[in-house]
C-alpha positions in Angstrom: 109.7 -42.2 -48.3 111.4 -40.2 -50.6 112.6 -37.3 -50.5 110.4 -34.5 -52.9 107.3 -36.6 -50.5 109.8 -36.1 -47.1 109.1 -32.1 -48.7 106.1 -31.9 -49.6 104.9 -33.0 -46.4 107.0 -30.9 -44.2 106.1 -28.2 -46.8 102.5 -28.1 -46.2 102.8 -28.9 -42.2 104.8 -25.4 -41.9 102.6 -23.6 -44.3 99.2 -24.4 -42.9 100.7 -23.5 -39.5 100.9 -20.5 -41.1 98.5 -17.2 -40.3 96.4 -16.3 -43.4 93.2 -13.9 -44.5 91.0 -16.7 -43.5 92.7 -16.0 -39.5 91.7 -12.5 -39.3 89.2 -11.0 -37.0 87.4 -8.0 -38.1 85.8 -5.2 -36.2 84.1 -2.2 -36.9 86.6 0.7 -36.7 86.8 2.1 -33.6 86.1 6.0 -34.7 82.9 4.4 -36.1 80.9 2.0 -39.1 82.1 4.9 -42.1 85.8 4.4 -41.6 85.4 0.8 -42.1 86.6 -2.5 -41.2 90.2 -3.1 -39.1 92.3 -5.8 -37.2 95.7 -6.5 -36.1 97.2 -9.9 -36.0 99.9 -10.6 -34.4 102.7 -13.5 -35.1 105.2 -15.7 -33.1 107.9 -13.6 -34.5 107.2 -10.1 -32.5 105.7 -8.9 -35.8 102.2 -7.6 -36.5 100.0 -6.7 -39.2 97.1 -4.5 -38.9 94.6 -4.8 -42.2 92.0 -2.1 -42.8 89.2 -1.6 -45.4 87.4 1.7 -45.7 86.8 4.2 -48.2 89.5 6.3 -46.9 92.4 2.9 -47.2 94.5 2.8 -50.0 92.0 0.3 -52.4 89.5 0.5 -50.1 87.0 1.9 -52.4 87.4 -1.2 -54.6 86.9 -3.4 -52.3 91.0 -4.1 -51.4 92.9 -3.9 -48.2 95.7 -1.9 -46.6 98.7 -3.7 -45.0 100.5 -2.0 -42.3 103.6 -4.0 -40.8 104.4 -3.0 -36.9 106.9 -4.3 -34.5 106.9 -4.0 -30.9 103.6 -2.4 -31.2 104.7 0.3 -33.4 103.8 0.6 -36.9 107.6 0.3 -38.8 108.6 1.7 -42.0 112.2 -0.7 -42.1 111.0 -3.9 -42.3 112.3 -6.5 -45.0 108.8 -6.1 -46.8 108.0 -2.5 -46.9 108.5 1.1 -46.2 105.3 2.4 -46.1 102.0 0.7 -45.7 101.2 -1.5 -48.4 97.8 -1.0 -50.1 95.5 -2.7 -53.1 95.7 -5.6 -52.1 93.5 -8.9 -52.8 92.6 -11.1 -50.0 95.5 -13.6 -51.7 98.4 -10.8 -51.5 97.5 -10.3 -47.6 97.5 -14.2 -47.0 101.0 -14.3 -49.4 102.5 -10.8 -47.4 101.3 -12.3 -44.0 103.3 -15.7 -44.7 106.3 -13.1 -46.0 106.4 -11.2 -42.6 105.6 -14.6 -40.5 109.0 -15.5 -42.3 111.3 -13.1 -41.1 
């Protein structure tokens, strides 16, 4: 075999072992239906990701999702990706942030 195959392969073994959009579980937010949709995932890492939609979320109201990064349970404003929570985001920038923080 050679080697760019050798890649490829290993390539797409460690990137569909990956967590993506497609892996998150949604529930109703607990304060109630008008504050939206939420869920945390958690990785093999120690990190976690909690991804909201509401009309009160940063992009929320356009149909977009806010990305929050905790570790140890607590959200965490000095991680490699971000300082704050991360909003506007597509269902493809969660997936791409998730595989960024499942990196670290």
């Amino acid at each position: 075999m050679n080697h760019y195959l050798v890649t490829a392969i290993a390539n797409k073994t460690y990137y569909d072992n990956m967590k993506t959009f497609k892996d998150i579980e949604f529930k109703t937010n607990p304060m109630g239906k008008e504050f939206g949709i939420t869920s945390r995932t958690i990785f093999k890492n120690g990190y976690e990701a909690s991804v909201v939609k509401s009309e009160y979320s940063y992009g929320g109201r356009d149909g977009l999702y806010e990305l929050a990064v905790f570790k140890d349970g607590e959200i965490t404003y000095d991680s490699p990706i971000t300082d704050d929570v991360i909003g506007y985001l597509t269902e493809q920038e969660v997936t791409d942030t998730f595989i960024k923080i499942q990196e670290l």
